[in-house]
C-alpha positions as CSV (number, residue, x, y, z in Angstrom):
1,X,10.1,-0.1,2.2
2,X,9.7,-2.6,-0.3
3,X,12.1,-5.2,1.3
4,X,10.0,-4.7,4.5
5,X,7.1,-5.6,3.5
6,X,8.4,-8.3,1.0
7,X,9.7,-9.7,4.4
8,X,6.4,-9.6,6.1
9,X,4.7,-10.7,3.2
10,X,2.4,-7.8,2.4
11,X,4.7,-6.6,-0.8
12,X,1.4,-8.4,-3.0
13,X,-1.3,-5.5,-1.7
14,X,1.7,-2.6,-3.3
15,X,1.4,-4.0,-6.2
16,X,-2.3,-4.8,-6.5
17,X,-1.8,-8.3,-6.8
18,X,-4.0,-9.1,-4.6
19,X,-7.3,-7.6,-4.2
20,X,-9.9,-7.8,-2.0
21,X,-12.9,-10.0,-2.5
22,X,-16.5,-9.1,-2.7
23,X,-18.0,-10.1,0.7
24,X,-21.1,-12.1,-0.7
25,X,-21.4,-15.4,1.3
26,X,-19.5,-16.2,5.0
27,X,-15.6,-17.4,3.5
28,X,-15.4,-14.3,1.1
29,X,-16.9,-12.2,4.0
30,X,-14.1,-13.1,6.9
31,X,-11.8,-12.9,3.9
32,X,-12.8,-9.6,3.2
33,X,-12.6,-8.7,6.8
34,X,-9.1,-9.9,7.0
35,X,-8.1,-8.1,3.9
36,X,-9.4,-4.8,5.2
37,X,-7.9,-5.6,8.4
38,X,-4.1,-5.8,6.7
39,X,-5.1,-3.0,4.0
40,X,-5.3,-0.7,6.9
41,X,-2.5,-1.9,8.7
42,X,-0.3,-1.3,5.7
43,X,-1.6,2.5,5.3
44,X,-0.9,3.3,8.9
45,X,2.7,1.6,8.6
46,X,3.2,4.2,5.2
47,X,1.7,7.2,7.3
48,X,4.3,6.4,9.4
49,X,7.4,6.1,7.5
50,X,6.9,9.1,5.7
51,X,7.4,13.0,6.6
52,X,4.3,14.7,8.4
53,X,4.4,17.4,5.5
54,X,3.6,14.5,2.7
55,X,1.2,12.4,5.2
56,X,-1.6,14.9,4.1
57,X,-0.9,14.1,0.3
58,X,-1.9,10.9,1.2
59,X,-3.7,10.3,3.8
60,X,-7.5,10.6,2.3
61,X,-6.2,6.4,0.0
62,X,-9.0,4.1,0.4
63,X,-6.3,1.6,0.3
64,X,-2.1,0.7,0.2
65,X,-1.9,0.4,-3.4
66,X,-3.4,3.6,-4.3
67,X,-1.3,5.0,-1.2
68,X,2.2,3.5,-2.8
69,X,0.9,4.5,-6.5
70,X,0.6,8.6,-5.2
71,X,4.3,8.2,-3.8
72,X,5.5,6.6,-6.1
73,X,4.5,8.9,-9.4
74,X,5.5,11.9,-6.9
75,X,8.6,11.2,-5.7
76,X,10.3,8.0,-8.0
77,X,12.0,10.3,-10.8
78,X,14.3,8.4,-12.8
79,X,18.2,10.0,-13.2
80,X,19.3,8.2,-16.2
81,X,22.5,9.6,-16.3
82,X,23.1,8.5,-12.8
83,X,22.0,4.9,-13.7
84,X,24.3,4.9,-16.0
């Protein structure tokens, strides 16, 4: 998932690098607008990929990050003795 999005360049609202702008004259208002537009694109592209029994979990994220974050402490256990 990560190399998709890093390909579509949308890996930067995962990690919470980018954030979305307070919407307090016109430029930070159609920014805004277009951050909310790809925020919600990126949620429906993670509803997707995932099973319909964890979509539920999930669903209810105001946004991707906090979506990837709920995955990712759920189901990213480390096996060190694989790694090894």
């Amino acid at each position: 998932m990560r190399t998709a999005l890093k390909s579509r360049n949308k890996l930067a609202f995962i990690e919470g690098k980018l954030t979305r702008l307070k919407d307090e004259n016109d430029e930070g208002f159609l920014e805004a607008q277009a951050w909310d537009m790809v925020n919600s694109m990126l949620c429906s592209w993670l509803l997707n990929v995932i099973d319909l029994k964890l979509q539920m979990n999930v669903a209810y994220s105001d946004t991707a990050k906090i979506m990837w974050d709920d995955l990712k402490k759920r189901y990213a256990m480390v096996n060190t003795p694989k790694i090894h």
